[in-house]
Backbone as CSV, one residue per row, in Angstrom:
resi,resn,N_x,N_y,N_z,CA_x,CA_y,CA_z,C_x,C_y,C_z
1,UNK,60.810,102.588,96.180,61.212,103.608,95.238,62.340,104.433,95.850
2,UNK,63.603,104.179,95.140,64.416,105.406,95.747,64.881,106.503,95.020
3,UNK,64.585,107.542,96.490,64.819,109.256,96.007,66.253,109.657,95.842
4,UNK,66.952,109.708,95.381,68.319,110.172,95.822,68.721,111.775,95.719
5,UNK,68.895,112.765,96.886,69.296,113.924,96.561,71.154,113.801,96.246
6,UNK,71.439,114.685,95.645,72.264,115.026,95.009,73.093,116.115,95.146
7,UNK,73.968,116.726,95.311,74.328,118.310,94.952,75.891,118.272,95.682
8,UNK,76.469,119.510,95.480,77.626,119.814,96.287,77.736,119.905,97.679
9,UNK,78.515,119.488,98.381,79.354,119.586,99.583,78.503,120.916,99.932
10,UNK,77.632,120.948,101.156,77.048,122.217,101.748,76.168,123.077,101.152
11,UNK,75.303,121.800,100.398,74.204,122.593,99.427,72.500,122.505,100.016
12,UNK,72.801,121.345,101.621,71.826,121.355,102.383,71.042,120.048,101.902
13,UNK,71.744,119.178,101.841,70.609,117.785,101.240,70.349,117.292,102.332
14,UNK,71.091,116.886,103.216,70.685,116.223,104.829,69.474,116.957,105.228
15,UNK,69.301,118.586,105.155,68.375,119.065,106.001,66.819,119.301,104.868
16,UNK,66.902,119.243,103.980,66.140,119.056,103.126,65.566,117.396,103.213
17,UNK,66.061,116.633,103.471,65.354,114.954,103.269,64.797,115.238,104.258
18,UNK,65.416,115.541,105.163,63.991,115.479,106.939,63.299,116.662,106.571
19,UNK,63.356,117.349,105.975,61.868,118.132,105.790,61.013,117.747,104.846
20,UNK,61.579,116.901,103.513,60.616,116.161,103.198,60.011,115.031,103.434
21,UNK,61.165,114.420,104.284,60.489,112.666,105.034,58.896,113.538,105.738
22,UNK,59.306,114.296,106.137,58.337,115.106,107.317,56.980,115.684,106.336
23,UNK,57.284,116.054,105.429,56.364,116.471,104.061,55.401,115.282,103.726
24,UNK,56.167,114.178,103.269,55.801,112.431,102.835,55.076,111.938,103.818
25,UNK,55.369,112.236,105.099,54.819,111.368,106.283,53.033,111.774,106.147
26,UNK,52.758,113.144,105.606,51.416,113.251,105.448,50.327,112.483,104.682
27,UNK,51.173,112.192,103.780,50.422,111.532,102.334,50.789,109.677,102.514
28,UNK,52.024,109.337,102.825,52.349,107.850,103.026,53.606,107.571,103.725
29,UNK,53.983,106.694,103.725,55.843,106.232,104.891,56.734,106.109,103.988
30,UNK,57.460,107.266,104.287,59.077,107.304,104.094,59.841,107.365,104.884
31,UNK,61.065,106.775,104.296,62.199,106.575,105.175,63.573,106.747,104.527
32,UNK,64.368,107.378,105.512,65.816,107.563,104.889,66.284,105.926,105.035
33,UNK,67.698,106.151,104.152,67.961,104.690,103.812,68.791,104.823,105.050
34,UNK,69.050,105.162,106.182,69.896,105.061,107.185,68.941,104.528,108.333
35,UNK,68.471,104.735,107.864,67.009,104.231,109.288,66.851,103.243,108.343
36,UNK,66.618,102.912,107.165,65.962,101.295,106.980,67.719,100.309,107.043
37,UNK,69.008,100.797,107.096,69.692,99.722,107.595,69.939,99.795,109.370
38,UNK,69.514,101.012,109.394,69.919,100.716,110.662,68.797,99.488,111.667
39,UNK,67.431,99.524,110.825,66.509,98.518,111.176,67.063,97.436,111.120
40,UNK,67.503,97.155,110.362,67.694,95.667,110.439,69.013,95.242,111.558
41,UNK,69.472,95.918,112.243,70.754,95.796,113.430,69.456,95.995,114.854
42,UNK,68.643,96.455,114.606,67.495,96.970,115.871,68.170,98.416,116.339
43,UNK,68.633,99.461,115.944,69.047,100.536,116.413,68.108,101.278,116.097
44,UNK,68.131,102.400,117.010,67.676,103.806,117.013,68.141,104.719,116.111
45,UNK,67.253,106.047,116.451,68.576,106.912,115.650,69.995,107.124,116.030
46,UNK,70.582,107.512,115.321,71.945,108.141,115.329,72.394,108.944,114.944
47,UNK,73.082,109.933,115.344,73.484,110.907,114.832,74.992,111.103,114.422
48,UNK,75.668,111.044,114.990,77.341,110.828,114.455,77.256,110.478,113.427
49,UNK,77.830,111.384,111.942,77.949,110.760,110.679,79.190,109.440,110.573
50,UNK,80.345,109.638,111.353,81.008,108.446,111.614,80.540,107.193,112.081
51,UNK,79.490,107.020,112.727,78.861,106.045,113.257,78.064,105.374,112.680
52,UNK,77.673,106.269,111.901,76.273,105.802,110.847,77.168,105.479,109.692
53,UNK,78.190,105.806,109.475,78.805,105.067,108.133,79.947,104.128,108.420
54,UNK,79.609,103.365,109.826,80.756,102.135,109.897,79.377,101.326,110.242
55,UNK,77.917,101.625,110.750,76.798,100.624,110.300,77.063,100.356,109.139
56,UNK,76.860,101.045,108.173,76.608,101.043,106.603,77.700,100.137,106.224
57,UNK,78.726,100.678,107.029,79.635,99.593,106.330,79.132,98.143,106.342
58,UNK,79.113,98.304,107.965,79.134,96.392,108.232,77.773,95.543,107.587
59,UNK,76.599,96.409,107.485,75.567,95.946,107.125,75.312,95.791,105.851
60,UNK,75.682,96.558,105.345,76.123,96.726,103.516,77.053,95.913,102.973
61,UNK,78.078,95.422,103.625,78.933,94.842,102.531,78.870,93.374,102.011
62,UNK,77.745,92.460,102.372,77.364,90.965,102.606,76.600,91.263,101.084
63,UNK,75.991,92.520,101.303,74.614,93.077,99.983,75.470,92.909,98.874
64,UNK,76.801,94.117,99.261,77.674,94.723,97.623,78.455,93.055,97.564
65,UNK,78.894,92.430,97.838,79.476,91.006,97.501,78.378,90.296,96.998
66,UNK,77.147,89.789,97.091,76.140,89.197,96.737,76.143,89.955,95.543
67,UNK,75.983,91.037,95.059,75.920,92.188,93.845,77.100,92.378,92.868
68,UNK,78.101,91.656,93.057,79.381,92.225,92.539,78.988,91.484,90.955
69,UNK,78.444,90.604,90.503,78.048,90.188,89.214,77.059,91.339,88.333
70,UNK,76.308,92.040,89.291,75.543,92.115,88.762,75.926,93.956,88.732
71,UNK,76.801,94.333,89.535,77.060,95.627,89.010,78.682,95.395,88.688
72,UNK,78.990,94.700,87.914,80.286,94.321,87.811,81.068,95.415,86.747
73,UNK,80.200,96.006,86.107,80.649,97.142,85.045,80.742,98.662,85.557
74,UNK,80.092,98.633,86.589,80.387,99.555,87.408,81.249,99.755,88.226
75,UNK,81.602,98.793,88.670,83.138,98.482,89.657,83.614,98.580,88.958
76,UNK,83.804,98.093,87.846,85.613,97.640,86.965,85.809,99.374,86.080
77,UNK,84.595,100.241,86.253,84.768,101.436,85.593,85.395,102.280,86.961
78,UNK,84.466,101.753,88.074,85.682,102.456,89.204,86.881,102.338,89.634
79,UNK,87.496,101.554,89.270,88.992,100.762,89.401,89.847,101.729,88.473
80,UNK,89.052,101.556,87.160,89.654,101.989,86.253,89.962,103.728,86.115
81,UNK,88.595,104.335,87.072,89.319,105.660,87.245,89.918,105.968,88.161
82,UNK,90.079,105.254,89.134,90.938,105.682,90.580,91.993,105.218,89.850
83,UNK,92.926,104.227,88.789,94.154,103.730,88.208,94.400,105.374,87.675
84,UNK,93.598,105.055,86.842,94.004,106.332,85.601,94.783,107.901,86.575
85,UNK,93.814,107.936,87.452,94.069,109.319,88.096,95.032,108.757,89.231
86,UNK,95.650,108.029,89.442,96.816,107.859,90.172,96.436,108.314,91.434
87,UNK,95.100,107.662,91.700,95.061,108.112,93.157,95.625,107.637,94.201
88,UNK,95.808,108.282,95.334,96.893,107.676,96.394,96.641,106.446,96.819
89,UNK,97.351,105.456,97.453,96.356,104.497,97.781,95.638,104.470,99.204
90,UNK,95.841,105.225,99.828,95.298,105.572,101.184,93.865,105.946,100.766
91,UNK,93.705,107.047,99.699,92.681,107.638,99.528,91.779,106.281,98.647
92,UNK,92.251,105.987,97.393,91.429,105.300,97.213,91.146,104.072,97.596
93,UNK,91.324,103.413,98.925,90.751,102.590,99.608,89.149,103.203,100.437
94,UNK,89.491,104.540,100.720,88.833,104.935,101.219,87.258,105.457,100.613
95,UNK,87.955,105.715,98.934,86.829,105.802,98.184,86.322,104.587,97.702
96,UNK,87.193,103.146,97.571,86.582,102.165,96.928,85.382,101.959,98.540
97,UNK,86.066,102.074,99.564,85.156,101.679,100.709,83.745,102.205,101.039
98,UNK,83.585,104.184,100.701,82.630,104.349,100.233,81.510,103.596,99.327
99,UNK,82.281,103.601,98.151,81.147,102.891,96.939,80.614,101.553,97.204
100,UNK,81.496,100.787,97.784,80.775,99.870,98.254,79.807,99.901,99.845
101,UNK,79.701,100.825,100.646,78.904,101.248,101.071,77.624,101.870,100.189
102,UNK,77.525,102.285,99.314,76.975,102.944,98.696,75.782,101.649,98.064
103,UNK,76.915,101.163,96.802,75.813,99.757,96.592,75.529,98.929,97.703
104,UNK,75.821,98.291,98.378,75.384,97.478,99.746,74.104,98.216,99.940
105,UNK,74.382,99.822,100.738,72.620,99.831,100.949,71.721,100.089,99.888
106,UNK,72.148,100.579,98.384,71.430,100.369,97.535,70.407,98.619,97.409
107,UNK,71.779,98.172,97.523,70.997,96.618,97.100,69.956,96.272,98.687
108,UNK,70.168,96.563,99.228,69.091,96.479,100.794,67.893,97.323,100.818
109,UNK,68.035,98.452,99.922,66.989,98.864,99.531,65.642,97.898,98.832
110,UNK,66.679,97.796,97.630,65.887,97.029,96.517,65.231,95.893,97.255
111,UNK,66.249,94.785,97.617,65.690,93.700,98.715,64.363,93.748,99.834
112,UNK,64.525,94.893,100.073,63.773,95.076,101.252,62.731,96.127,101.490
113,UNK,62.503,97.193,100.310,61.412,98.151,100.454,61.032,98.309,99.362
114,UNK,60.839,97.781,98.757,59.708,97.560,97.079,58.976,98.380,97.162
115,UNK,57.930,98.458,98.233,56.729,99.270,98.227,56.962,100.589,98.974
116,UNK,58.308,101.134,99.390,58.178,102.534,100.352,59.024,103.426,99.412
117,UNK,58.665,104.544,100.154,59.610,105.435,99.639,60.816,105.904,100.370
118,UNK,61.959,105.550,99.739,63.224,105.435,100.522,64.144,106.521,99.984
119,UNK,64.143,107.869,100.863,65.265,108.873,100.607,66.543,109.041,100.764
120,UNK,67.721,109.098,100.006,69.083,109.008,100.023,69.566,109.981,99.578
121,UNK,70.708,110.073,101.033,71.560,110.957,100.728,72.955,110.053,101.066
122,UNK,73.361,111.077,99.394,75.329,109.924,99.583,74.727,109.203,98.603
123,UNK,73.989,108.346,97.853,73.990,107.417,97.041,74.418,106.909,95.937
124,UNK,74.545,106.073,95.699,75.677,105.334,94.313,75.577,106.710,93.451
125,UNK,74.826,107.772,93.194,75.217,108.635,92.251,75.953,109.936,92.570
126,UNK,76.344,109.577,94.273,77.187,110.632,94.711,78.928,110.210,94.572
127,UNK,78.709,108.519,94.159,80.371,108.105,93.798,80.965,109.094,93.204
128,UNK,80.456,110.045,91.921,81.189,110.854,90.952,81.483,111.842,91.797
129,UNK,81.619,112.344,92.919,82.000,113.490,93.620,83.575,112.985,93.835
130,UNK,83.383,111.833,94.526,84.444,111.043,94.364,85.581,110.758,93.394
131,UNK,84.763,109.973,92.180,85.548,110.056,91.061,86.158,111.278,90.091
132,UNK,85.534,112.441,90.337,85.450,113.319,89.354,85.828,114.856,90.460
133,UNK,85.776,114.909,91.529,86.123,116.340,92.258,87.222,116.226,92.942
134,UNK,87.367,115.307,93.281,88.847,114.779,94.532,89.401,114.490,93.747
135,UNK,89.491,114.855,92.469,90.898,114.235,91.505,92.052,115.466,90.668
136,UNK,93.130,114.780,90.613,93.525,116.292,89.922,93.898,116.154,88.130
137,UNK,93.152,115.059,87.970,92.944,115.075,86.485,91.939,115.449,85.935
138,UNK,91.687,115.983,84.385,90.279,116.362,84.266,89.073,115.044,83.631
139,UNK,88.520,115.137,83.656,87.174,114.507,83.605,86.624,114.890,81.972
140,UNK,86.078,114.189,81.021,85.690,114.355,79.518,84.010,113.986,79.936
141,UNK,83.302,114.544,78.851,82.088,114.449,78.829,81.589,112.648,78.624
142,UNK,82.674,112.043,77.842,82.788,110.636,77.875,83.030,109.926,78.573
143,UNK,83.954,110.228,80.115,83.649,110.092,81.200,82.187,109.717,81.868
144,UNK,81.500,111.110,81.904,80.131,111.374,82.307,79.142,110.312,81.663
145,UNK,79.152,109.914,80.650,78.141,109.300,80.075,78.765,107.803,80.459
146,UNK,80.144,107.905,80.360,79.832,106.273,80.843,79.346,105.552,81.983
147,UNK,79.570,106.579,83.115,79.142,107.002,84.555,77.925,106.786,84.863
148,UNK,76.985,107.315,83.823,75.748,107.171,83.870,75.092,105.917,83.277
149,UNK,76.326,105.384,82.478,75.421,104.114,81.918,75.790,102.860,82.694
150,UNK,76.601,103.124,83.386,76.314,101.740,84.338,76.612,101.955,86.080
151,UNK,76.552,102.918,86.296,75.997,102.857,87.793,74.621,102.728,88.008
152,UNK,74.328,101.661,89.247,73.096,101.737,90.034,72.165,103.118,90.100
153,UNK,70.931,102.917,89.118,70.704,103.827,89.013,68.998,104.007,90.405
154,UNK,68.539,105.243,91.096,67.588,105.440,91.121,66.390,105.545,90.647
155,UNK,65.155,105.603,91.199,63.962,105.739,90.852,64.044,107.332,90.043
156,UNK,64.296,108.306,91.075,63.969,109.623,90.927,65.495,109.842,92.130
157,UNK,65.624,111.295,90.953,67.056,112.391,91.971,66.621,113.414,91.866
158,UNK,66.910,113.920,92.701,66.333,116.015,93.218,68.189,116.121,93.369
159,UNK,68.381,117.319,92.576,69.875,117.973,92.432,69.195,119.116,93.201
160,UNK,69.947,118.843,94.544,70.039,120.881,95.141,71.193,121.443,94.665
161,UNK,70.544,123.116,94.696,71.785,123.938,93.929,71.711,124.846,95.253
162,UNK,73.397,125.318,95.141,73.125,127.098,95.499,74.092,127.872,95.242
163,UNK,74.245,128.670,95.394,75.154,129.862,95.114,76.482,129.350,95.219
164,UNK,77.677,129.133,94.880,78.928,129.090,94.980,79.580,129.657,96.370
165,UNK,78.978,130.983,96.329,79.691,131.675,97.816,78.825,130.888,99.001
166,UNK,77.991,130.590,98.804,76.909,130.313,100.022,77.373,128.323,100.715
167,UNK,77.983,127.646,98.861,78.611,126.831,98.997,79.636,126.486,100.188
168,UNK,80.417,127.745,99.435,81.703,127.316,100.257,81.694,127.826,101.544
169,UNK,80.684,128.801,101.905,80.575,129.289,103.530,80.472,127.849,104.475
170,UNK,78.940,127.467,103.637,78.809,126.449,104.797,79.915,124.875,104.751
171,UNK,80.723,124.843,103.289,81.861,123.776,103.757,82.595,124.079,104.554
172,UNK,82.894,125.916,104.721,83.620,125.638,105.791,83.776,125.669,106.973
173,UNK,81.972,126.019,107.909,81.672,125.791,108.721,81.084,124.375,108.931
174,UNK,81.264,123.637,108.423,80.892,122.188,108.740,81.534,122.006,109.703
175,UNK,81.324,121.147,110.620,82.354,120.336,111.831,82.796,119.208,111.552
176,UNK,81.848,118.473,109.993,82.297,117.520,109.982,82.853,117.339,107.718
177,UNK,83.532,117.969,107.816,83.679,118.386,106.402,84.496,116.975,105.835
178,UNK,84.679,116.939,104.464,84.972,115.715,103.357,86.482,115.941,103.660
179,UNK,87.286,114.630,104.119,88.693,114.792,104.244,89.354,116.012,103.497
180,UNK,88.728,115.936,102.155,89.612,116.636,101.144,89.776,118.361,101.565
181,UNK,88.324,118.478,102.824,88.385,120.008,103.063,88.813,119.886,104.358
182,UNK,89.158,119.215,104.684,89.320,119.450,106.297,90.116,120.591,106.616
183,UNK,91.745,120.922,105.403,92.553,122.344,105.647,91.707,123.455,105.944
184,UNK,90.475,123.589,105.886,89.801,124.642,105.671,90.426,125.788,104.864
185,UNK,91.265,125.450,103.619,91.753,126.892,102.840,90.818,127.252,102.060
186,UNK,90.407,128.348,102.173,89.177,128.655,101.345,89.583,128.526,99.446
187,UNK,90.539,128.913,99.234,90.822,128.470,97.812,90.807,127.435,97.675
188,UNK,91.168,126.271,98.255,91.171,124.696,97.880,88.921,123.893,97.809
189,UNK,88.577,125.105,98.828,87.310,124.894,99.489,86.669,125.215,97.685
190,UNK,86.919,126.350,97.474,86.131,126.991,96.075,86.182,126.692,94.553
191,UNK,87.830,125.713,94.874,88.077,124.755,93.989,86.724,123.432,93.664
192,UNK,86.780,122.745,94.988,85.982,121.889,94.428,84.701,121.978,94.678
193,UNK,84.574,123.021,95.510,82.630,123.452,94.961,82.293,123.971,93.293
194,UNK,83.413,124.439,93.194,83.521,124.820,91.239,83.245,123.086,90.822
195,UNK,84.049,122.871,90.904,83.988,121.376,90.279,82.870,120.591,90.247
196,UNK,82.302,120.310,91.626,81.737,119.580,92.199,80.191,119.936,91.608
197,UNK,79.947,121.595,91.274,79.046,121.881,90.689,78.785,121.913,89.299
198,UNK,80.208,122.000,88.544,79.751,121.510,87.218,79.180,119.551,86.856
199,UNK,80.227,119.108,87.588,79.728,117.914,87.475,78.515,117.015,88.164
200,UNK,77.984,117.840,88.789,76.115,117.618,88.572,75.443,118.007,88.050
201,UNK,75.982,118.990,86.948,75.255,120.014,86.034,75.294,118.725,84.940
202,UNK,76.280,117.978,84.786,76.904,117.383,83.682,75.763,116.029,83.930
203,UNK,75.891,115.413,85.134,74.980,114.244,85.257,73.678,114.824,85.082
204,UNK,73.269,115.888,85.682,71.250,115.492,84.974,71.432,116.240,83.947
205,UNK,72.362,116.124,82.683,71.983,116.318,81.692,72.410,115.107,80.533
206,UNK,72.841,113.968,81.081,72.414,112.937,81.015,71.301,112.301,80.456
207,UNK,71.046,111.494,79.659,69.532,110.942,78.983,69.464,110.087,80.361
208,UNK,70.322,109.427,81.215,69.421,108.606,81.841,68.906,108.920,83.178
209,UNK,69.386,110.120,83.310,69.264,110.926,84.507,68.073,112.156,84.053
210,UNK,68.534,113.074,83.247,68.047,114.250,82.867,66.236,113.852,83.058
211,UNK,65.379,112.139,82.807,63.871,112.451,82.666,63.573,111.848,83.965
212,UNK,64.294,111.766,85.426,64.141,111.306,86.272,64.255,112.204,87.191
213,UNK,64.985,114.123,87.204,65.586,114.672,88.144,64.743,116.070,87.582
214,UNK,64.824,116.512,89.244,64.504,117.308,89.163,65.304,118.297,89.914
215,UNK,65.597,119.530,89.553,67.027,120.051,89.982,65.811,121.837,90.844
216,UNK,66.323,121.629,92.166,65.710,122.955,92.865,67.186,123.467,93.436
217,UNK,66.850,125.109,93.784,67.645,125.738,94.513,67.306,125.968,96.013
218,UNK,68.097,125.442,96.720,68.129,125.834,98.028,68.558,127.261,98.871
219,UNK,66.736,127.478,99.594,67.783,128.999,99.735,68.044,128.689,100.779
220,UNK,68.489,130.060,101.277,69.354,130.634,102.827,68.571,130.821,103.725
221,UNK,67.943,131.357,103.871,66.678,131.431,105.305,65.464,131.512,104.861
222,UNK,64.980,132.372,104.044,63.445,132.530,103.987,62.574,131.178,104.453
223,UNK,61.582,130.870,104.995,60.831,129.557,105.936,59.608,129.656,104.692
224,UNK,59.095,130.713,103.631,58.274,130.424,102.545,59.062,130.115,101.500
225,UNK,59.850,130.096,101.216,60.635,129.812,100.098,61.268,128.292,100.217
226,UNK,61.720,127.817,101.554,61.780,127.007,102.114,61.063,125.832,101.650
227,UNK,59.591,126.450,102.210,58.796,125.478,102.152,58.020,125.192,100.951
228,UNK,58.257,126.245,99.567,57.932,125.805,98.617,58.614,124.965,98.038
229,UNK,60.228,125.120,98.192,61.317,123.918,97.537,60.796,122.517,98.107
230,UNK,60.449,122.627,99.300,59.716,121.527,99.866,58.678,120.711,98.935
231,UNK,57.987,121.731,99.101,56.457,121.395,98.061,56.489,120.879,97.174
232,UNK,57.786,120.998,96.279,57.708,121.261,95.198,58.261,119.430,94.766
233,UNK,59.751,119.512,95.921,60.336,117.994,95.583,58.880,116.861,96.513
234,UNK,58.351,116.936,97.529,57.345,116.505,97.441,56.625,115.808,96.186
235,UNK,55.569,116.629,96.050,54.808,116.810,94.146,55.655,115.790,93.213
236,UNK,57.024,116.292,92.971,57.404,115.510,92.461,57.439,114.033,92.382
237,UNK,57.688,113.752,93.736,57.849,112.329,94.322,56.376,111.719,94.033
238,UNK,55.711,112.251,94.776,53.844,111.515,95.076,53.445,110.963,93.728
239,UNK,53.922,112.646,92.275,53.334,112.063,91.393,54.177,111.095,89.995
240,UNK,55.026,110.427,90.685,55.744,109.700,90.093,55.039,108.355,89.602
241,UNK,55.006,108.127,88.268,54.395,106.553,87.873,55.207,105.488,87.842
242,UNK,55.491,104.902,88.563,56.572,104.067,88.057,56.097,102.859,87.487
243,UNK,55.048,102.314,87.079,54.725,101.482,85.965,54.318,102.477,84.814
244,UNK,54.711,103.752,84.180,54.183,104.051,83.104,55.843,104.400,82.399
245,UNK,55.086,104.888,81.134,56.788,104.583,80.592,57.567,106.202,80.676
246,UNK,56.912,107.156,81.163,57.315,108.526,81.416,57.433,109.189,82.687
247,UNK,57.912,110.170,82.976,58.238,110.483,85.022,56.977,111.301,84.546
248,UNK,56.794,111.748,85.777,55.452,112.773,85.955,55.964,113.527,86.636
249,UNK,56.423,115.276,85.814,57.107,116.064,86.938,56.980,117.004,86.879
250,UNK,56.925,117.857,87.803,56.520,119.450,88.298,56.970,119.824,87.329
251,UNK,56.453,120.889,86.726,57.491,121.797,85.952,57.824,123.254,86.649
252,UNK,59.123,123.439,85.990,59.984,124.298,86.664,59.253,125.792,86.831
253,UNK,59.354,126.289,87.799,58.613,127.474,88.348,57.245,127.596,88.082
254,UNK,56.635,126.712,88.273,54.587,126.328,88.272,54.672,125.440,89.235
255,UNK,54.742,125.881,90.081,55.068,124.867,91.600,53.139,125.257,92.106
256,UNK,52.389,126.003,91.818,51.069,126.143,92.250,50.167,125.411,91.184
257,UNK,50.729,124.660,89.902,49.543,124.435,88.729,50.334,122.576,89.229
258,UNK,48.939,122.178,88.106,49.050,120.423,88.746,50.415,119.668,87.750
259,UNK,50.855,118.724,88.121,51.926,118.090,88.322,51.466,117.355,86.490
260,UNK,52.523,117.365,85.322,51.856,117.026,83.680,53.053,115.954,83.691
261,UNK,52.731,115.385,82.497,53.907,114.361,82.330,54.446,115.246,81.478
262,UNK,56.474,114.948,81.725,57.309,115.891,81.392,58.180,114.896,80.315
C-alpha cells in the first residue's frame, strides 16, 4: 500500500514520514520507499539527498522502461507540458529525469511490496510541483484534472500544510533547497510557495484524489500537537480498507473519536 505525503517545499514531509514509520512500527512494518530500493542494491541507510536520488535513478529506470506502455498517457501529458511552457532544455531534462525516477520506484513498489506499507516522499504526485510551480506559464483547472486522471496514482496521500511565512523560512534555510531556490531571494522563494500551495489545494480537490487524502497542518514546535498530527495520519493509514469500495478516514478535528467511513 502506498502512502504518499505531499505538500510544499519546507512544509516538513521528510520529518513527518520518520515519525510516522516510527508510529506504524508499533502496530505493523513500514517502510520508506528509499529503504525498499535501496534493498534491493544491499545498502544501508543514507543520508545525502544527492545520493539517494542517483540510487533511484539507477535502480528505477529498468522499472519506468518496463512501464512506459502502461503509463504511456502520462508521459506523453508530460512532454506535452514541458513543450507548451517552453521549458529550458537543461531544466527539463532534469525534470523528465525526476519523473522517471518517480515511476521506476513507483513500479518497484507495486512489484515488490503488495503486502507492506510503503511511505513516499517525492512521489509521481509530486511531478506537478514540477509541472505546474517551476513554470512561468499559468496552469487551468483543466490542466489539474487531467493530471489527476492519468498519473500513477497512490493508495492513500496526507497533504501537509503550513503557514506561507513559516514556508518560506524554512526554504530558505534548507542546505539543500530545489534548484529553482537555490538564489535564496526571498521574493522568488514566496513566489513559489504561493504557487506551490495553491496547486495542492487544487489536487485533493480532485475526485480522484479528494476520497483518498487526508490534508493535516504541520506545526512549528509544540511535541503535543506534534504528536497528534502524528496520530492522526497514523489512524488514517491502519484504518484504510483497501478491498472495500470506500477509504475509511479520520475526520477532520475528531482525532480522539473512532475512525467512520468518509
Amino acid at each position: 500500500m502506498i502512502i504518499e505525503f505531499i505538500g510544499s517545499t519546507g512544509s516538513g514531509k521528510t520529518t513527518l514520514i520518520a515519525e510516522v514509520q516510527r508510529r506504524l512500527a508499533e502496530q505493523g512494518k513500514a517502510v520508506t520507499s528509499f529503504d525498499l530500493v535501496a534493498k534491493l542494491l544491499g545498502l544501508g541507510r543514507v543520508a545525502h539527498p544527492t545520493i539517494r536520488n542517483i540510487i533511484q535513478d539507477l535502480v528505477g529506470f529498468p522499472f519506468f522502461i518496463s512501464s512506459l506502455y502502461q503509463h504511456r498517457s502520462f508521459i506523453v501529458f508530460v512532454l506535452k507540458t514541458l513543450a507548451r511552457d517552453r521549458t529550458k532544455p537543461f531544466l527539463a531534462l532534469n525534470y523528465l529525469r525526476s519523473i522517471v525516477r518517480k515511476i521506476g520506484t513507483y513500479q518497484i513498489i507495486r512489484r515488490y511490496e503488495r503486502d507492506r506499507i510503503v511511505l513516499v516522499d517525492e512521489g509521481t504526485l509530486c511531478s506537478a510541483h514540477l509541472l505546474f510551480v517551476y513554470t512561468r506559464s499559468v496552469y487551468s483547472r483543466e490542466d489539474i484534472d487531467k493530471f489527476c486522471s492519468v498519473v500513477p496514482l497512490p493508495e492513500l496521500v496526507v497533504c501537509i500544510k503550513a503557514s506561507v511565512d513559516n514556508l518560506v523560512q524554512r526554504s530558505l534555510q534548507r542546505s539543500d533547497p530545489p534548484r529553482e531556490m537555490r538564489s535564496k531571494k526571498q521574493k522568488l522563494v514566496e513566489q513559489f510557495v504561493n504557487r506551490a500551495a495553491n496547486v495542492f489545494d487544487d489536487l485533493t480537490s480532485c475526485k480522484e484524489i479528494r476520497d483518498r487524502s487526508v490534508i493535516v497542518a504541520n506545526p512549528t514546535s509544540a511535541d503535543d500537537a506534534r504528536e497528534a498530527v502524528v496520530e492522526r495520519i497514523a489512524k488514517f493509514i491502519l484504518y484504510y480498507d483497501p478491498c472495500g469500495e470506500q477509504i475509511r478516514r479520520v475526520p477532520a478535528g475528531r482525532m480522539d473519536q473512532d475512525v467512520v467511513i468518509g
